[in-house]
LUMLUMDREN-2810 file (N, C-alpha, C; in Angstrom, 1 decimal):
<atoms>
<atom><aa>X</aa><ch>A</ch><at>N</at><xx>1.6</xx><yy>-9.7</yy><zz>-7.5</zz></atom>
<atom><aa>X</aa><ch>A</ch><at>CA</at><xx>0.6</xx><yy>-9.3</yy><zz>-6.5</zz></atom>
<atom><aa>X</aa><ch>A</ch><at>C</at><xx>0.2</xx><yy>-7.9</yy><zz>-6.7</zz></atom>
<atom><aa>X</aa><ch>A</ch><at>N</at><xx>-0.7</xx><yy>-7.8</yy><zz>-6.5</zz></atom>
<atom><aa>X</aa><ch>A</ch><at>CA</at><xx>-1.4</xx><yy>-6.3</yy><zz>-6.8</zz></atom>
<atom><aa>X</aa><ch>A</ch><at>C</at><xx>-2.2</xx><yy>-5.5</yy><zz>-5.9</zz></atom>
<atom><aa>X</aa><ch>A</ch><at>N</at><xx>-1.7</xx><yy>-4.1</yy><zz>-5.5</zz></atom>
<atom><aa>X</aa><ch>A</ch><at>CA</at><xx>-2.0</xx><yy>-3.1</yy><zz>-4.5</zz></atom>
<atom><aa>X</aa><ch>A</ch><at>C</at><xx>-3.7</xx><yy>-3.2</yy><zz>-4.6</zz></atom>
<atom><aa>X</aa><ch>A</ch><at>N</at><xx>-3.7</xx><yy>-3.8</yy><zz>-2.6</zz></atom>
<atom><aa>X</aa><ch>A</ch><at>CA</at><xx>-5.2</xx><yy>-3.4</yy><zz>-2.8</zz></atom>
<atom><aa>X</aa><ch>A</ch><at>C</at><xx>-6.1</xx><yy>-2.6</yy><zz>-2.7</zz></atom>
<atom><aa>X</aa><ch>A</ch><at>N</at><xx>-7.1</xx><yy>-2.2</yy><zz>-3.3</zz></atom>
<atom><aa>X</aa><ch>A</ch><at>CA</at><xx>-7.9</xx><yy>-1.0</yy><zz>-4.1</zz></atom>
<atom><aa>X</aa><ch>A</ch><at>C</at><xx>-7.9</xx><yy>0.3</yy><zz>-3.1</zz></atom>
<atom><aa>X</aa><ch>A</ch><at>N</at><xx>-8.2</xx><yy>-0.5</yy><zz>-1.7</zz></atom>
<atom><aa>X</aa><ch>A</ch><at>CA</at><xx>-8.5</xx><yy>0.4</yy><zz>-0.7</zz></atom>
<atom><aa>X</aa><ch>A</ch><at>C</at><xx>-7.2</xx><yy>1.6</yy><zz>-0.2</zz></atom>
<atom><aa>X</aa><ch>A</ch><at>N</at><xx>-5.7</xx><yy>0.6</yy><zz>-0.4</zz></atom>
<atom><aa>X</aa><ch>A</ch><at>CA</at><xx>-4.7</xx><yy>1.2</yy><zz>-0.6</zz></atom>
<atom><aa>X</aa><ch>A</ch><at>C</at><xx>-4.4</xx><yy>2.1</yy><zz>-1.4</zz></atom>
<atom><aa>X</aa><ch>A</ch><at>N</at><xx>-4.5</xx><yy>1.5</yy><zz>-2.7</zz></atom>
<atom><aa>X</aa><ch>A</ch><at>CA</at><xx>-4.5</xx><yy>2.6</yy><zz>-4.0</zz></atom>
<atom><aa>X</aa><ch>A</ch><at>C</at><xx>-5.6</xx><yy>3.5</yy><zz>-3.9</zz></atom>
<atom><aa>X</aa><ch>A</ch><at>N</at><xx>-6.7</xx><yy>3.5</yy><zz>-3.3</zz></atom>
<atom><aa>X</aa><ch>A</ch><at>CA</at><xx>-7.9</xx><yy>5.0</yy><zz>-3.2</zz></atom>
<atom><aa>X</aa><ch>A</ch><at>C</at><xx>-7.0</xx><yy>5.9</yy><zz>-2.6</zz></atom>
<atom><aa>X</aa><ch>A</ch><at>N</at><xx>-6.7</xx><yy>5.3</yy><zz>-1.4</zz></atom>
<atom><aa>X</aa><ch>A</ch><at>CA</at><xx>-6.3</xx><yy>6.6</yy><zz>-0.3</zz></atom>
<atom><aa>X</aa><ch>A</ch><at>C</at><xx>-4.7</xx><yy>7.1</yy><zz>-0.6</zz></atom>
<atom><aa>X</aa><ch>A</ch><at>N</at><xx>-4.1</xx><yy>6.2</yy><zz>-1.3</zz></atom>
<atom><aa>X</aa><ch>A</ch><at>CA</at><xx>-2.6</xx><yy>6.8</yy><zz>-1.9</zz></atom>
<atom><aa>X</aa><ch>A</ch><at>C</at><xx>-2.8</xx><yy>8.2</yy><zz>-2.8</zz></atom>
<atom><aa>X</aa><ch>A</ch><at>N</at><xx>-3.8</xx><yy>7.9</yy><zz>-4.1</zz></atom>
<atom><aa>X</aa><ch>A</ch><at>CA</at><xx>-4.3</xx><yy>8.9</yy><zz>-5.0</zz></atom>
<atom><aa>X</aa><ch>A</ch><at>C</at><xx>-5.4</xx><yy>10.2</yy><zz>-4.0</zz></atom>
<atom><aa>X</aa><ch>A</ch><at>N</at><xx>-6.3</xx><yy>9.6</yy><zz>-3.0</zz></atom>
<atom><aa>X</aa><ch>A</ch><at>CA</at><xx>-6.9</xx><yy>11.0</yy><zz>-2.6</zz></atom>
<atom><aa>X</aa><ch>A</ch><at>C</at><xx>-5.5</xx><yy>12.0</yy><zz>-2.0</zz></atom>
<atom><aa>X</aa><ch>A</ch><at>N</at><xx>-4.9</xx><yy>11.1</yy><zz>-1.1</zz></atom>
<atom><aa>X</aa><ch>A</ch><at>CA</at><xx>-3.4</xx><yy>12.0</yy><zz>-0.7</zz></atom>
<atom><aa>X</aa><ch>A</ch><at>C</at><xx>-2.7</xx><yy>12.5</yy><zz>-1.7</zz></atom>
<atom><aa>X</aa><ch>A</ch><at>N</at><xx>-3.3</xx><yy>12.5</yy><zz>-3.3</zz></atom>
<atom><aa>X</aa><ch>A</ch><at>CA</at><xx>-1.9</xx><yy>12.9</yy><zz>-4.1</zz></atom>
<atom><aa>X</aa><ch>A</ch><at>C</at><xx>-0.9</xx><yy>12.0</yy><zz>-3.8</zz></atom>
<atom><aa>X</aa><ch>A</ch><at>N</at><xx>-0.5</xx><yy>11.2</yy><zz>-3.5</zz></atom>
<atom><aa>X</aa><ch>A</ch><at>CA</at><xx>0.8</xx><yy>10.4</yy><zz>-3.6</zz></atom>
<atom><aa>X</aa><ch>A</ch><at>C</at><xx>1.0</xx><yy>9.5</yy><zz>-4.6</zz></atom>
<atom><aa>X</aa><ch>A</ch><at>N</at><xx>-0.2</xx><yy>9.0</yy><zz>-5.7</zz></atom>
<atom><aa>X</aa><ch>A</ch><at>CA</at><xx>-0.1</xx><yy>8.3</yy><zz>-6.9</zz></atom>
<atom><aa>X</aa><ch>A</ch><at>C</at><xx>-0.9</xx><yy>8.6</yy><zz>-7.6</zz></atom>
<atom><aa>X</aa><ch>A</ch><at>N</at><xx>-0.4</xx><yy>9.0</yy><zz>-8.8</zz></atom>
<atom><aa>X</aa><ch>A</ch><at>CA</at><xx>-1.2</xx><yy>9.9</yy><zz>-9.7</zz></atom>
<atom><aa>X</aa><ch>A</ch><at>C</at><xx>-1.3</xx><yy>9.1</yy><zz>-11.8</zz></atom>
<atom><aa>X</aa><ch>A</ch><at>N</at><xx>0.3</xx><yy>8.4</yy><zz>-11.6</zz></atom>
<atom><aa>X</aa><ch>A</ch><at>CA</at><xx>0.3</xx><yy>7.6</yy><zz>-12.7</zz></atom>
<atom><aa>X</aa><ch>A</ch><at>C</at><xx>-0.8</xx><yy>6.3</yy><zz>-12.8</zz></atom>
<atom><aa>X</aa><ch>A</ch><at>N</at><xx>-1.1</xx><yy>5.7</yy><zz>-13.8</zz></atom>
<atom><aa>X</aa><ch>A</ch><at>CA</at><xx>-1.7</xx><yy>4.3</yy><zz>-14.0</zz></atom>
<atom><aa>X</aa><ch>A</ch><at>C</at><xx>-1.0</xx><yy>3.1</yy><zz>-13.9</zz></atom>
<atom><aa>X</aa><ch>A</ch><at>N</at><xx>0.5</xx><yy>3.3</yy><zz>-14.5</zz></atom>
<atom><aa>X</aa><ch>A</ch><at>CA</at><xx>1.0</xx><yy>2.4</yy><zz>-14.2</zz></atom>
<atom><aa>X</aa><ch>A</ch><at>C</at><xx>2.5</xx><yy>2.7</yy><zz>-12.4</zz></atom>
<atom><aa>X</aa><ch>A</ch><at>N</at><xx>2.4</xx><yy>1.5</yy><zz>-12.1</zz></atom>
<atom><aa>X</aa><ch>A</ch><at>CA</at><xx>3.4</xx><yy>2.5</yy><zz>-10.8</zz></atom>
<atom><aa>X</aa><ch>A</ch><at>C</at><xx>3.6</xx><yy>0.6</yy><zz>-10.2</zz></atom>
<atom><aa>X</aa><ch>A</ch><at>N</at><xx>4.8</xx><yy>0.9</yy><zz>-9.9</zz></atom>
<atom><aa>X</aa><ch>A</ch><at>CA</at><xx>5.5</xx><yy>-0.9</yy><zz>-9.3</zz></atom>
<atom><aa>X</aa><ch>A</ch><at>C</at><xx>4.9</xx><yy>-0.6</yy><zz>-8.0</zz></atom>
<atom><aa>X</aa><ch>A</ch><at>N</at><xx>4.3</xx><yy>-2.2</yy><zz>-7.0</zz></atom>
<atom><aa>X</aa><ch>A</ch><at>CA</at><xx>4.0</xx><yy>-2.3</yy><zz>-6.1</zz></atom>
<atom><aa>X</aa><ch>A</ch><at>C</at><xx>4.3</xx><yy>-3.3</yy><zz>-5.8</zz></atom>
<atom><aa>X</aa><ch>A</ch><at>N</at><xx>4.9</xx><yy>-3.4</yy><zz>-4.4</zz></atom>
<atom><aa>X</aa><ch>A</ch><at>CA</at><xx>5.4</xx><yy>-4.8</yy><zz>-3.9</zz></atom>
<atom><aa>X</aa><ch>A</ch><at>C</at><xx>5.2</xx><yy>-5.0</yy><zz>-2.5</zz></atom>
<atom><aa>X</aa><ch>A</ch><at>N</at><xx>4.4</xx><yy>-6.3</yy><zz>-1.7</zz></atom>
<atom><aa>X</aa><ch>A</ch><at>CA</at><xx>4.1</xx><yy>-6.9</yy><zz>-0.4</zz></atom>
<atom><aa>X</aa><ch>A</ch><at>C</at><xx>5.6</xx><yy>-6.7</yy><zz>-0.2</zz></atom>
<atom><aa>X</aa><ch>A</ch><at>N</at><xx>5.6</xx><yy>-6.0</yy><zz>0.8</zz></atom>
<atom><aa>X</aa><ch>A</ch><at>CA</at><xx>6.7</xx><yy>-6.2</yy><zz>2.3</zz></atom>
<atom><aa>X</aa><ch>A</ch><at>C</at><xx>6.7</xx><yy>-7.1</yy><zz>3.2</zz></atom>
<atom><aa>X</aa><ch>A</ch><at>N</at><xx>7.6</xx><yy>-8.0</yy><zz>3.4</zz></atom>
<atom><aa>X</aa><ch>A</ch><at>CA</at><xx>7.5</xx><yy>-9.0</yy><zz>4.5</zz></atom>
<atom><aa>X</aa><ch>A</ch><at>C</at><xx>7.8</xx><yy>-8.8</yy><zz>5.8</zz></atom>
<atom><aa>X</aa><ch>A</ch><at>N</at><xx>6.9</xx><yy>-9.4</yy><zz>6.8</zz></atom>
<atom><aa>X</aa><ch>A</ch><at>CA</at><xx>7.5</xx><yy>-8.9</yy><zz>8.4</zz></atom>
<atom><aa>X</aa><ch>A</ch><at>C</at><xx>6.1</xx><yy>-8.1</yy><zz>8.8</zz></atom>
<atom><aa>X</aa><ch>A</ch><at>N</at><xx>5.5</xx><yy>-8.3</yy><zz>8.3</zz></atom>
<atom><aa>X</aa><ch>A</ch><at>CA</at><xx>4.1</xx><yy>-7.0</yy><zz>9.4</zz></atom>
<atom><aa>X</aa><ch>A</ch><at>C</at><xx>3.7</xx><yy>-8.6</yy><zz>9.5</zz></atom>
<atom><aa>X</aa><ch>A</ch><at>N</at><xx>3.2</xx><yy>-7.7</yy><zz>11.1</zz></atom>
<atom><aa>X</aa><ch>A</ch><at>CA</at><xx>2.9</xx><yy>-8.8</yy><zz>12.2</zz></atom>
<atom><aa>X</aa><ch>A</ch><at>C</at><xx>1.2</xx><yy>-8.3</yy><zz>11.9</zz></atom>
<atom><aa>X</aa><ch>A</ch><at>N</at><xx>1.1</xx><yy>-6.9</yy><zz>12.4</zz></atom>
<atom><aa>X</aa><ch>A</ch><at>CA</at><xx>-0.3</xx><yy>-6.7</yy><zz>12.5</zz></atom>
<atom><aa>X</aa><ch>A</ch><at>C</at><xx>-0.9</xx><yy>-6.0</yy><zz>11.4</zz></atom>
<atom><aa>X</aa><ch>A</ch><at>N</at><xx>0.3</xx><yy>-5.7</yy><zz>10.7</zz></atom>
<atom><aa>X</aa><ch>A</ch><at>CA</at><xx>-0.9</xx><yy>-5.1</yy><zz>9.0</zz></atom>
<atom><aa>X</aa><ch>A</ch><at>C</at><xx>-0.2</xx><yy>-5.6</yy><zz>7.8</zz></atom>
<atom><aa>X</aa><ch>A</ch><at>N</at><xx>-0.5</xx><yy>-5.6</yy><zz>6.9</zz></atom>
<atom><aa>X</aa><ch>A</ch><at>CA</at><xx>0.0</xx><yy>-5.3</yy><zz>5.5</zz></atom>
<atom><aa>X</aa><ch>A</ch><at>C</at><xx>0.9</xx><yy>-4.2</yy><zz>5.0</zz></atom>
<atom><aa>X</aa><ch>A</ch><at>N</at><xx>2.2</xx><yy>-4.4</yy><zz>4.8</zz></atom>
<atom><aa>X</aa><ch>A</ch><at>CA</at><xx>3.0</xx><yy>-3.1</yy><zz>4.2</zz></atom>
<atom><aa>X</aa><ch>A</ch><at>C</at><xx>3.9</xx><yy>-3.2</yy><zz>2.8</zz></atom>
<atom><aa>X</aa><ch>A</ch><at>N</at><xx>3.2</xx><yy>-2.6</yy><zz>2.1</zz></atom>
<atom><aa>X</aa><ch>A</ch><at>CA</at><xx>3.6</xx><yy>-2.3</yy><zz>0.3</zz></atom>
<atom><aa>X</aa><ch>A</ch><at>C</at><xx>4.3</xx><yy>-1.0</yy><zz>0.8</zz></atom>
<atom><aa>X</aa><ch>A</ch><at>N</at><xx>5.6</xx><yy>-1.5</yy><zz>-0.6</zz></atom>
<atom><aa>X</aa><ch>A</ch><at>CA</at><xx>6.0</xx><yy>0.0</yy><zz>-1.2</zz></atom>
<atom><aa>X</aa><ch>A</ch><at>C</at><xx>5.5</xx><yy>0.4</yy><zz>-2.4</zz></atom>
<atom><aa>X</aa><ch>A</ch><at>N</at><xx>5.4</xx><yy>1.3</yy><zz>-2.4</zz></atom>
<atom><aa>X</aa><ch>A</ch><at>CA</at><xx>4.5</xx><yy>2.1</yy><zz>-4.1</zz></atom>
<atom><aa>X</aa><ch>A</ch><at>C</at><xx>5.4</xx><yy>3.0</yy><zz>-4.8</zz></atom>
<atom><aa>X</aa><ch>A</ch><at>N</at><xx>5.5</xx><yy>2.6</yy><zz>-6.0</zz></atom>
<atom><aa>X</aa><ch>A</ch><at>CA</at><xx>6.4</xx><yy>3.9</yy><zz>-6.7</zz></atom>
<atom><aa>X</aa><ch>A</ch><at>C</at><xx>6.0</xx><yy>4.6</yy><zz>-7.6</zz></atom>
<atom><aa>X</aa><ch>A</ch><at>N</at><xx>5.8</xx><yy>6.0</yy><zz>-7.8</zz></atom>
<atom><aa>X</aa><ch>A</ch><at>CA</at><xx>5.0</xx><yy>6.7</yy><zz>-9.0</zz></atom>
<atom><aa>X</aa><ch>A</ch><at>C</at><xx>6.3</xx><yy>8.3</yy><zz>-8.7</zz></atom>
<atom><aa>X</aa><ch>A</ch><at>N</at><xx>6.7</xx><yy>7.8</yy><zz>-10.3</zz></atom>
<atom><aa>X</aa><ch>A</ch><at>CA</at><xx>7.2</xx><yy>9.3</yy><zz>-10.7</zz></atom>
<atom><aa>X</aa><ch>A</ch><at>C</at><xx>8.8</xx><yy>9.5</yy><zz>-9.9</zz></atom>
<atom><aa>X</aa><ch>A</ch><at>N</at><xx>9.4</xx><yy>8.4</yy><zz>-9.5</zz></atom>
<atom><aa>X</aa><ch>A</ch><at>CA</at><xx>10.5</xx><yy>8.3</yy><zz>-8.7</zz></atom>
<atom><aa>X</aa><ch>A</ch><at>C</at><xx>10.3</xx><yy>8.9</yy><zz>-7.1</zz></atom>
<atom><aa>X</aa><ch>A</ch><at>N</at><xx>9.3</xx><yy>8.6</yy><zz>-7.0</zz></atom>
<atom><aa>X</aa><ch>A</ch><at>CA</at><xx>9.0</xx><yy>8.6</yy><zz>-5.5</zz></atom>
<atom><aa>X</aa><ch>A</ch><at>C</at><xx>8.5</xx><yy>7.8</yy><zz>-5.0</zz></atom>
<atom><aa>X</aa><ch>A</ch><at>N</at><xx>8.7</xx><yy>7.0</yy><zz>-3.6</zz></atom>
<atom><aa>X</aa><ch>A</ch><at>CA</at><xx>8.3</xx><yy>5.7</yy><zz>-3.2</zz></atom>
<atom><aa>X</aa><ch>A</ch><at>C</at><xx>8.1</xx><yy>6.1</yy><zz>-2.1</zz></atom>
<atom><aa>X</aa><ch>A</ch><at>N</at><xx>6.9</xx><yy>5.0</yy><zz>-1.3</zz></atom>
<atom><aa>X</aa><ch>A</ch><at>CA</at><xx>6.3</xx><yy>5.8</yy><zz>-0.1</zz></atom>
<atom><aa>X</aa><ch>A</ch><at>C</at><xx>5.9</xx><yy>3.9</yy><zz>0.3</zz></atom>
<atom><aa>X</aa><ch>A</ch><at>N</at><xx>5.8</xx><yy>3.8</yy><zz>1.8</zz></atom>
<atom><aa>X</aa><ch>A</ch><at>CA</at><xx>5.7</xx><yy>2.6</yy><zz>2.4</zz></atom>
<atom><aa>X</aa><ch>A</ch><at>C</at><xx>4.3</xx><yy>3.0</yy><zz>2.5</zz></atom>
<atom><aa>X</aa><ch>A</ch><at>N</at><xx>2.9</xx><yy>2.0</yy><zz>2.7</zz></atom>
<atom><aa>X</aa><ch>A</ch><at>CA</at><xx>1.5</xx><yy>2.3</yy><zz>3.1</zz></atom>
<atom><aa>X</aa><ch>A</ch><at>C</at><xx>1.3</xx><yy>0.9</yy><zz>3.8</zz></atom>
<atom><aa>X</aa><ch>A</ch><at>N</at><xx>0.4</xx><yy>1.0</yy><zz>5.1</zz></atom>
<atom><aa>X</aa><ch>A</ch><at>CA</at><xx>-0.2</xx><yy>-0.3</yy><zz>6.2</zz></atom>
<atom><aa>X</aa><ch>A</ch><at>C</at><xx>-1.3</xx><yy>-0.1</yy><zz>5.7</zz></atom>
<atom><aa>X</aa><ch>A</ch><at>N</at><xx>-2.1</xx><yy>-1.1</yy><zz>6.0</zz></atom>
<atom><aa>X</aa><ch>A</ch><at>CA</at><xx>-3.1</xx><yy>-1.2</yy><zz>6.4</zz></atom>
<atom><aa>X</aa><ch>A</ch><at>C</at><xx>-3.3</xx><yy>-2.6</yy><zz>7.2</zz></atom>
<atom><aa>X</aa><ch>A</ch><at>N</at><xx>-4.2</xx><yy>-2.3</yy><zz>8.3</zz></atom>
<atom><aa>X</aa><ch>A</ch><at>CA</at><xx>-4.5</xx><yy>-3.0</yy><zz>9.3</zz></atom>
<atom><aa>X</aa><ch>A</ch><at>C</at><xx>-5.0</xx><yy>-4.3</yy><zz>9.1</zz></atom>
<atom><aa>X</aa><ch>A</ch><at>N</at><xx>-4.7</xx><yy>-5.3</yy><zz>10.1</zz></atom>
<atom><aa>X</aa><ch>A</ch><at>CA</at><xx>-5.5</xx><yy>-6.8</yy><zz>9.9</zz></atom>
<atom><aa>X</aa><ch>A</ch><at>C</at><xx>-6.4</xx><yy>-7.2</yy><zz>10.5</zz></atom>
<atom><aa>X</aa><ch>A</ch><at>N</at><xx>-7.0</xx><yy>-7.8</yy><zz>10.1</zz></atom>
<atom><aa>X</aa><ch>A</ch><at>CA</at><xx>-8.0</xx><yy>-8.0</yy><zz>11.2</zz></atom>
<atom><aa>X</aa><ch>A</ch><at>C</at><xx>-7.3</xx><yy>-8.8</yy><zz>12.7</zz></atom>
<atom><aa>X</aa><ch>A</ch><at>N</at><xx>-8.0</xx><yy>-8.5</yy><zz>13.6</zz></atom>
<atom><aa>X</aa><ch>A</ch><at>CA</at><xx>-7.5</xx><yy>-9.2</yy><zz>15.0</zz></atom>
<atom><aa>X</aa><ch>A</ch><at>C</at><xx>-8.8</xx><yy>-10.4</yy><zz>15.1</zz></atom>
<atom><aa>X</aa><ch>A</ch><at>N</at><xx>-7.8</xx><yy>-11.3</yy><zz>15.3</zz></atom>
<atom><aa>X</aa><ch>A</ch><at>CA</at><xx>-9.2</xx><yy>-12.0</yy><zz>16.1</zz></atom>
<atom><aa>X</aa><ch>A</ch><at>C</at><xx>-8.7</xx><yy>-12.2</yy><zz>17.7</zz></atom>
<atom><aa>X</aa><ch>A</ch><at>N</at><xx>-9.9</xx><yy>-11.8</yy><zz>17.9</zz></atom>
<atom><aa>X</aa><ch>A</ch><at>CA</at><xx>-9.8</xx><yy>-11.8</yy><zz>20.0</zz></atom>
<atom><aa>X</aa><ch>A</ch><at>C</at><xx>-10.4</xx><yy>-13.1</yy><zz>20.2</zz></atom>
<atom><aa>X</aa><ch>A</ch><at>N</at><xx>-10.8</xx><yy>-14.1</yy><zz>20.0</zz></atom>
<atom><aa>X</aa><ch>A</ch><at>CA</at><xx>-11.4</xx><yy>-15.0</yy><zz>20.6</zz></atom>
<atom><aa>X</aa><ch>A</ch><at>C</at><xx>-10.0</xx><yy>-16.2</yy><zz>21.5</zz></atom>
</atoms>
């Protein structure tokens, strides 16, 4: 499975991923977002992003 784009933009504008290649892995258990760990350069950093809600 592979980090999505929107993740990996905002990881590299923060400086937090700077390599091309870097392991990424879906975290299981988010109820309301998406949570990958990212690893670049021996540092690993957890990132959300939100789900959609449906209100209806």
């Amino acid at each position: 499975m592979s980090l999505p784009l929107e993740i990996e933009s905002a990881l590299r504008e923060a400086g937090l991923l700077r390599g091309a290649n870097y392991p990424a892995a879906s975290l299981p258990g988010g109820v309301s977002c998406d949570i990958w760990r990212v690893g670049d350069d021996g540092c690993q950093v957890a990132a959300m992003r939100p789900l959609a809600q449906n209100l209806s």
